[in-house]
C-alpha positions as CSV (number, residue, x, y, z in Angstrom):
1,X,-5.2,12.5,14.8
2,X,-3.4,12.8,11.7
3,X,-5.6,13.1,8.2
4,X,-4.5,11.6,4.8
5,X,-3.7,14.7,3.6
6,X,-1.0,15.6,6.4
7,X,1.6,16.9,4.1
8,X,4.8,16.0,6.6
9,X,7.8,14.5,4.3
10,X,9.9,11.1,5.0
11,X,11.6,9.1,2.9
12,X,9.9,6.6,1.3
13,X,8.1,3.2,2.3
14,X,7.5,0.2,0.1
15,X,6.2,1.4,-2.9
16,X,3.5,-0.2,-5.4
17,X,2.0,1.4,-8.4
18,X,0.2,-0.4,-11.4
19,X,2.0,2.8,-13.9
20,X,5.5,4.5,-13.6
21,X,8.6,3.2,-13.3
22,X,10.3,1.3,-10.5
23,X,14.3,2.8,-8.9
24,X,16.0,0.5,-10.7
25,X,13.6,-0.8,-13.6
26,X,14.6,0.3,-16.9
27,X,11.6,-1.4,-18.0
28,X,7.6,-0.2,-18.0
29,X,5.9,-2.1,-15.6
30,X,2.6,-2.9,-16.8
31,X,-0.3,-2.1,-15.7
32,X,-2.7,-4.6,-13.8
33,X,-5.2,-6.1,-16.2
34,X,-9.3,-6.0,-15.6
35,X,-8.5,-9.9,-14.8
36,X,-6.3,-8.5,-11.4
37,X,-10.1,-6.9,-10.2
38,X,-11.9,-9.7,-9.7
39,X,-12.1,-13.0,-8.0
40,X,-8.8,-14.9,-6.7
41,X,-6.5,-12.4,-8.8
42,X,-7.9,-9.4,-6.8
43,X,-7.3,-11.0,-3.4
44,X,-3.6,-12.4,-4.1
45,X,-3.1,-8.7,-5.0
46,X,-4.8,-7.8,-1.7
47,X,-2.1,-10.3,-0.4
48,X,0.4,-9.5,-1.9
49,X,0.7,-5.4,-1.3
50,X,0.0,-6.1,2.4
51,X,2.9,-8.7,2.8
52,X,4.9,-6.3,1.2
53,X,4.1,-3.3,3.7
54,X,4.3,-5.7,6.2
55,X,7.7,-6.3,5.4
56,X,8.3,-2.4,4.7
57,X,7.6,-1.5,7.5
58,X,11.0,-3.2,9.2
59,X,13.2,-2.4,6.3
60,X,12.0,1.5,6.5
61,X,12.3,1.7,10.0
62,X,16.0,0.0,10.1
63,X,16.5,2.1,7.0
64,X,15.2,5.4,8.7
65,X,17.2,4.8,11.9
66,X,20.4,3.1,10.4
67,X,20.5,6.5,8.6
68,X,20.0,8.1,11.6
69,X,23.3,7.5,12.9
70,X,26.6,8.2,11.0
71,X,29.3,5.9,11.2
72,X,32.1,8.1,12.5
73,X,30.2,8.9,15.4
74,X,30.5,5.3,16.9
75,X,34.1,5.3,17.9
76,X,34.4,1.7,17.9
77,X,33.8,1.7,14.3
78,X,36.9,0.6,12.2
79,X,35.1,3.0,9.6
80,X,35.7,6.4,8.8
81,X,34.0,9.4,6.7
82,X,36.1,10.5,3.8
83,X,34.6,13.9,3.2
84,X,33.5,15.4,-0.6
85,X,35.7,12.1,-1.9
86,X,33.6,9.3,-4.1
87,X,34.1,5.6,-2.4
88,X,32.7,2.7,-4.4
89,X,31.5,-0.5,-2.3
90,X,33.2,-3.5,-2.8
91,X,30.3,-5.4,-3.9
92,X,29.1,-2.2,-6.7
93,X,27.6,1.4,-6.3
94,X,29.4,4.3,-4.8
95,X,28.7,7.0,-2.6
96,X,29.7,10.6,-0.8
97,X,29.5,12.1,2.0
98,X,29.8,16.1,2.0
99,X,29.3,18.3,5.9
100,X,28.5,20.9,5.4
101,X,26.0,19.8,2.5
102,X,26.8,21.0,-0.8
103,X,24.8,24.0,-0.3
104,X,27.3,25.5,2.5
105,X,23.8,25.0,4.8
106,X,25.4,25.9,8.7
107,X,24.5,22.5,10.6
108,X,24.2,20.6,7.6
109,X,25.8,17.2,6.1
110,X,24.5,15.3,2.4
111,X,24.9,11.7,1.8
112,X,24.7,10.4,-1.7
113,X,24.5,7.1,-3.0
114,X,25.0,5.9,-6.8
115,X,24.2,2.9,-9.0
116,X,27.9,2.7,-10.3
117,X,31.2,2.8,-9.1
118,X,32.0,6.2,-10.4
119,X,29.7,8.7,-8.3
120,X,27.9,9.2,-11.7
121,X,24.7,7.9,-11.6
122,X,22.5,9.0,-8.5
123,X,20.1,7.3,-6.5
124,X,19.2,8.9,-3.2
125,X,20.5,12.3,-2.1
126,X,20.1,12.6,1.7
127,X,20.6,16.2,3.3
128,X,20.3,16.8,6.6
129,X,19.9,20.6,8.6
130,X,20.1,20.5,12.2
131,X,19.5,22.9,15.2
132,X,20.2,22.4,18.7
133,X,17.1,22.8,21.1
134,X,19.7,21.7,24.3
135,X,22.5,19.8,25.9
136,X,21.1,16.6,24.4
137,X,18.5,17.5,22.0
138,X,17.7,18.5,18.6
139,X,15.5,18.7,15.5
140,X,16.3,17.7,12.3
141,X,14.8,18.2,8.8
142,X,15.7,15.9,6.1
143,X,15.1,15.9,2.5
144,X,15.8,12.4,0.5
145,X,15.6,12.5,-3.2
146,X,15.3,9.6,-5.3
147,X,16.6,8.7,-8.3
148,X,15.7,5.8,-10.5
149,X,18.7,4.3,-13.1
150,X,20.2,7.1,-16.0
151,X,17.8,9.8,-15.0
152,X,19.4,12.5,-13.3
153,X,15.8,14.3,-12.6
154,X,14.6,13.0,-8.8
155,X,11.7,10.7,-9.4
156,X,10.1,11.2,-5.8
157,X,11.2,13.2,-2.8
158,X,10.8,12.2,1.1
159,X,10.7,14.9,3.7
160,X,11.1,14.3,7.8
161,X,10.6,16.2,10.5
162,X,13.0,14.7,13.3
163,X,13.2,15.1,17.2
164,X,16.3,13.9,19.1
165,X,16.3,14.0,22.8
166,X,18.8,12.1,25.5
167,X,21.1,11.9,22.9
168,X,25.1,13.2,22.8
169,X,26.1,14.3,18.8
170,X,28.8,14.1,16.9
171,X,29.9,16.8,15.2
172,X,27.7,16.5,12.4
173,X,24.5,16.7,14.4
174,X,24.4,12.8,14.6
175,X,23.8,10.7,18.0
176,X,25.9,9.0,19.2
177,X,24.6,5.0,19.7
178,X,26.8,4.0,22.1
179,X,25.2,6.4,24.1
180,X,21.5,6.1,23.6
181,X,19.4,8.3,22.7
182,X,15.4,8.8,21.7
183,X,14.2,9.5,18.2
184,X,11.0,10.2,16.1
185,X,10.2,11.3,12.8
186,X,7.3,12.2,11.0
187,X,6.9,12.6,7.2
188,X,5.7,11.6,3.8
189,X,6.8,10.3,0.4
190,X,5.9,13.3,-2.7
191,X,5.8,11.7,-6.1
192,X,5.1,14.0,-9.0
193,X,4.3,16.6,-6.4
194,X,1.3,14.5,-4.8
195,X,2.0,13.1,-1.4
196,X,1.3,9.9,-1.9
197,X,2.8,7.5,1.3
198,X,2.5,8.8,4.4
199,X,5.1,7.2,7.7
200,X,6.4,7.7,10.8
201,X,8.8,5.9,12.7
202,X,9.8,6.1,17.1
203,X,13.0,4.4,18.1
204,X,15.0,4.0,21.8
205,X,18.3,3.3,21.3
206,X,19.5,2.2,25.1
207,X,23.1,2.6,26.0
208,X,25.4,-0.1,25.0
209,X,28.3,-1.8,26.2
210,X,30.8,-3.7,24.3
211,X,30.0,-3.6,21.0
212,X,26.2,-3.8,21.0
213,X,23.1,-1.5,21.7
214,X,19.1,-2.9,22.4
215,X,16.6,-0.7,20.8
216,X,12.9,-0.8,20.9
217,X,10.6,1.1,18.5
218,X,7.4,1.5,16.7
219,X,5.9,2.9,13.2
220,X,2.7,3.6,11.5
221,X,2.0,4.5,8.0
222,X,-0.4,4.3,4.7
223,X,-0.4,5.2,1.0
224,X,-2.4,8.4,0.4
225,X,-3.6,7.8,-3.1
226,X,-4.6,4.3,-2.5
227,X,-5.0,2.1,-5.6
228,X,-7.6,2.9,-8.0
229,X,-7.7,-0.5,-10.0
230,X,-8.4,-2.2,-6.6
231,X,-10.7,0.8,-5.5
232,X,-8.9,0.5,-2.3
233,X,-5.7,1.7,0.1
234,X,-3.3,-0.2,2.7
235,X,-1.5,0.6,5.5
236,X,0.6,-0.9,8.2
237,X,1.6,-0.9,12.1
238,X,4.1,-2.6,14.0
239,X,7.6,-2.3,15.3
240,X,10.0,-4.2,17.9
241,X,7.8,-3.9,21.1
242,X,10.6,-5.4,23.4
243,X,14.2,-5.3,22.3
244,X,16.4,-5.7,19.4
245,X,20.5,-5.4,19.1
246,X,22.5,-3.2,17.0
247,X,25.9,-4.6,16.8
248,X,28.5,-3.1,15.0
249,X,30.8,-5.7,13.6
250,X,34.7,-6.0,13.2
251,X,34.9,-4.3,9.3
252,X,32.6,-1.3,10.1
253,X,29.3,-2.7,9.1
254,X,26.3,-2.4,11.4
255,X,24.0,-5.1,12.2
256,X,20.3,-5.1,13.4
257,X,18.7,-7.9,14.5
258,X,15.2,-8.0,15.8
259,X,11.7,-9.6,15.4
260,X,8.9,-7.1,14.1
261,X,5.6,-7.4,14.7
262,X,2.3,-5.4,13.9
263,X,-0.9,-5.4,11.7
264,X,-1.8,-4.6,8.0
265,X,-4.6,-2.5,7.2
266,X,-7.3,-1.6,4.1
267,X,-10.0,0.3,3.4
268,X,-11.5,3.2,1.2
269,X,-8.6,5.3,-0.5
270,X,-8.9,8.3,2.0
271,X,-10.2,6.8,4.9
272,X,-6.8,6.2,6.9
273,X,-4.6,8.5,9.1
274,X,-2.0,8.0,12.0
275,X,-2.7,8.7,15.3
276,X,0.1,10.3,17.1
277,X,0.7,9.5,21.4
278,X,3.5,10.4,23.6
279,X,6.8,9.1,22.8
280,X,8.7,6.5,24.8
281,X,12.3,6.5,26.5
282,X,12.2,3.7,27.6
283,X,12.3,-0.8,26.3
284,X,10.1,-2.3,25.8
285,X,7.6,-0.1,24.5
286,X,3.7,-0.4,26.0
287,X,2.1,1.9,24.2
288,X,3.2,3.0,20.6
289,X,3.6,6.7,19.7
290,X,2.4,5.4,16.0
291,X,-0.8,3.8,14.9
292,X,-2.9,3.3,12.3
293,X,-6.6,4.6,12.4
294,X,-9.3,3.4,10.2
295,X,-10.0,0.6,7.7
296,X,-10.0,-3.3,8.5
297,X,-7.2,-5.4,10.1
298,X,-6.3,-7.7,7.8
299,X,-4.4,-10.0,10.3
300,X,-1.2,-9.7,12.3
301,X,2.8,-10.0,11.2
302,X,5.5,-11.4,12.8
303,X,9.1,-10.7,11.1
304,X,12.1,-11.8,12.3
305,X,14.8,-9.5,10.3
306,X,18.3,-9.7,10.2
307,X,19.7,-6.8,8.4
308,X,23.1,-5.5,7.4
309,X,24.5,-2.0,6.5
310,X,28.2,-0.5,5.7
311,X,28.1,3.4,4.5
312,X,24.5,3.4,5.1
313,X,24.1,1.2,2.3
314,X,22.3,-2.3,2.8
315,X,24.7,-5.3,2.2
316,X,22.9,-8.2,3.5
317,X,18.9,-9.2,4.5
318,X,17.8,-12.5,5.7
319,X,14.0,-13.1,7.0
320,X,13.2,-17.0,6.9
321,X,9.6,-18.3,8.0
322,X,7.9,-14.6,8.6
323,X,4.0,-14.8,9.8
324,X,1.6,-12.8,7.6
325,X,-2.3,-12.7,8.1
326,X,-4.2,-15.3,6.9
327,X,-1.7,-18.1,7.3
328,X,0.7,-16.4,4.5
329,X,4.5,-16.7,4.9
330,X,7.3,-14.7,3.5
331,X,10.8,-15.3,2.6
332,X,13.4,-13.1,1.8
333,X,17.0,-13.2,0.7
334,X,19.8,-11.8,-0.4
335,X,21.7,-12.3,-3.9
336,X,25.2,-11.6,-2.8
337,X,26.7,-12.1,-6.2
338,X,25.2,-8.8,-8.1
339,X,26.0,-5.6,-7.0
340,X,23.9,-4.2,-4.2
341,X,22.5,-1.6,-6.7
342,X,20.9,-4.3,-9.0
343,X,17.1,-4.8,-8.8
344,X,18.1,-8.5,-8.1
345,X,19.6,-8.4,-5.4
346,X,17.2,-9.0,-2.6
347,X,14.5,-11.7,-3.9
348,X,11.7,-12.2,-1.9
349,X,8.5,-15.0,-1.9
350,X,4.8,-14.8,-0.4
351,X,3.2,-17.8,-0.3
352,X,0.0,-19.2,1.3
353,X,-0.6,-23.6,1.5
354,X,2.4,-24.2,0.1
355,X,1.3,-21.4,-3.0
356,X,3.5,-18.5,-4.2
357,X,1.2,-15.9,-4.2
358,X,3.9,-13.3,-5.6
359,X,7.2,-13.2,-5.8
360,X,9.6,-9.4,-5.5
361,X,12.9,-8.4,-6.6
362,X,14.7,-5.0,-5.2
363,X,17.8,-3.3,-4.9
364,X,19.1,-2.2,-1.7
365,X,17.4,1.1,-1.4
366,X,14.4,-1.2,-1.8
367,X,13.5,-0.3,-5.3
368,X,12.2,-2.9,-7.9
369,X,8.9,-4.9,-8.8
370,X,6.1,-6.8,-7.3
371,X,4.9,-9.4,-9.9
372,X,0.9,-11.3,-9.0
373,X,1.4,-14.9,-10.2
374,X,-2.2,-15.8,-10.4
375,X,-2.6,-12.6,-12.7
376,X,0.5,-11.5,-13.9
377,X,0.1,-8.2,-12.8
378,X,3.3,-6.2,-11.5
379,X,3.6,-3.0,-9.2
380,X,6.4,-0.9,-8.8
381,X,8.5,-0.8,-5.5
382,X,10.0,2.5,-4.2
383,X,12.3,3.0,-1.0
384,X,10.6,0.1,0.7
385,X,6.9,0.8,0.1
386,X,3.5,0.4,-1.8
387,X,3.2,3.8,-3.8
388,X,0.6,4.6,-6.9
């Protein structure tokens, strides 16, 4: 059984906090008013923060194993890895790619990714350090600094502890897709040196043929300081019990496509932890290496999620008609004419009886603000999770 205070690193899930400042907010977000406590305002917050996990919990597990997999190491990829050279995206934002990392680490690579077009202003700095445990294993710790606009100091760090087996790698320690191969990672979200969102992710990628994979997988996770104005926490489980595709596409992109589904969670800041099983090797998955221990159910998920990467940056989401608990829906798309940096760029709307309970706006790491409609109140979004 894993505690609240297991100190494993990941990178982030979606974030919330009622104070501090969003990735790509310039603004303060304010913090919930005594209205936001009580009555209806306290429960469409309630809503609000578990349809958002809900839906972090696909977009951090696609993030986590998107990331997981570099580009060059699918040779059917039309795209290549320009090493230590800036490349700006076509839509806006720009990113690097450096192996070994800029450190000289042995076994090492660093990714990193930048509001502009320039390579001048950061937003997540991924390194990975590798070491080979056999033929067709390995372990990986990653370290994933985040960045929020003009501020060159990281905001929050994710750390993960990775395990790769049945896998072939590239030769920067990546797997290589086409050839399946099983992953987990453990780890947690540090903000202001306080581990505050615990995750953990499981995926199977199966060998492919043509130009598309199936994958099966599962995740778990909560935020360890919980929210104080609500005097409660939330977590999340869930994942793609059967199958989903990977498909890489004709320009280099990488699509996954898959319906999620799993169960939102809340109870006494402190009281949940993730429970840890065997992993799986095989689709579809019957029992989860990941899931959540503790609290109440709040009521189950279903997600279908379309999502679009090139250079390990998202380009494209689409989730129509999603399930939530409780008979509330979401709906999420994607603002294709601002840069995939601006916090505009991926809109999203929970609603219950025809009601918008809240409405979010993030960039593609995720990154942007939560605003209550029946109280106004706003919470921060970080790398896909609720944080505080």
């Amino acid at each position: 059984m894993r505690h609240a205070t297991y100190g494993l690193a990941l990178a982030a899930t979606l974030i919330f906090t009622g104070c501090g400042g969003g990735g790509s907010s310039s603004t303060p977000i304010p913090t919930p008013t005594q209205g936001s406590n009580s009555g209806s305002s306290q429960t469409q917050s309630e809503t609000a923060i578990s349809a958002t996990n809900a839906l972090g919990e696909p977009m951090k597990s696609l993030s986590s194993f998107n990331s997981g997999s570099s580009p060059q190491s699918d040779a059917r990829s039309t795209q290549s890895l320009t090493l230590n050279t800036c490349q700006s995206y076509s839509g806006g934002g720009s990113y690097e790619f450096f192996a070994p990392d800029k450190n000289n680490d042995p076994n090492s690579t660093e990714a990193e990714y930048f509001y502009d077009s320039a390579c001048a202003q950061p937003a997540r700095d991924v390194v990975r350090i590798w070491t080979s445990t056999g033929a067709s294993s390995e372990t990986v710790n990653e370290t994933t600094k985040i960045f929020t606009v003009n501020n060159g100091t990281a905001s929050a760090t994710r750390t993960d502890a990775i395990a790769l087996a049945n896998a072939t790698f590239d030769q920067y320690g990546y797997p290589v897709p086409a050839n399946g191969f099983d992953r987990t990672a453990t780890g947690s979200l540090s903000i202001a040196g306080s581990n505050t969102i615990n995750s953990d992710f499981e995926l199977v990628m199966l060998p492919g043929t043509s130009t598309t994979e199936s994958f099966c997988g599962d995740a778990a996770g909560y935020n360890a300081t919980g929210f104080p104005t609500l005097n409660e926490t939330f977590g999340w489980q869930g994942g793609v019990s059967s199958t989903g595709t990977r498909t890489v596409n004709a320009d280099g992109s990488v699509t996954w496509n898959a319906t999620h589904a799993g169960s939102t969670a809340k109870g006494a800041i402190g009281s949940l932890s993730i429970h840890v099983g065997s992993a799986n090797t095989t689709c579809p998955i019957a029992t989860p290496m990941f899931t959540l221990a503790g609290g109440t159910t709040q009521g189950a998920y279903t997600i279908p999620t379309v999502a679009t990467y090139k250079a390990g940056l998202l380009i494209g989401l689409t989730i129509t008609n999603a399930t939530l608990a409780n008979g509330t829906t979401l709906n999420v798309t994607t603002n294709t004419s601002v840069s995939p940096t601006s916090n505009l760029f991926i809109t999203g709307t929970v609603a219950n009886a025809g009601t918008t309970v809240a409405t979010f706006n993030v960039d593609a790491f995720g990154d942007g603000t939560l605003t209550i409609s029946s109280s106004g109140a706003q919470y921060v979004l970080d790398d896909w999770h609720v944080v505080h």
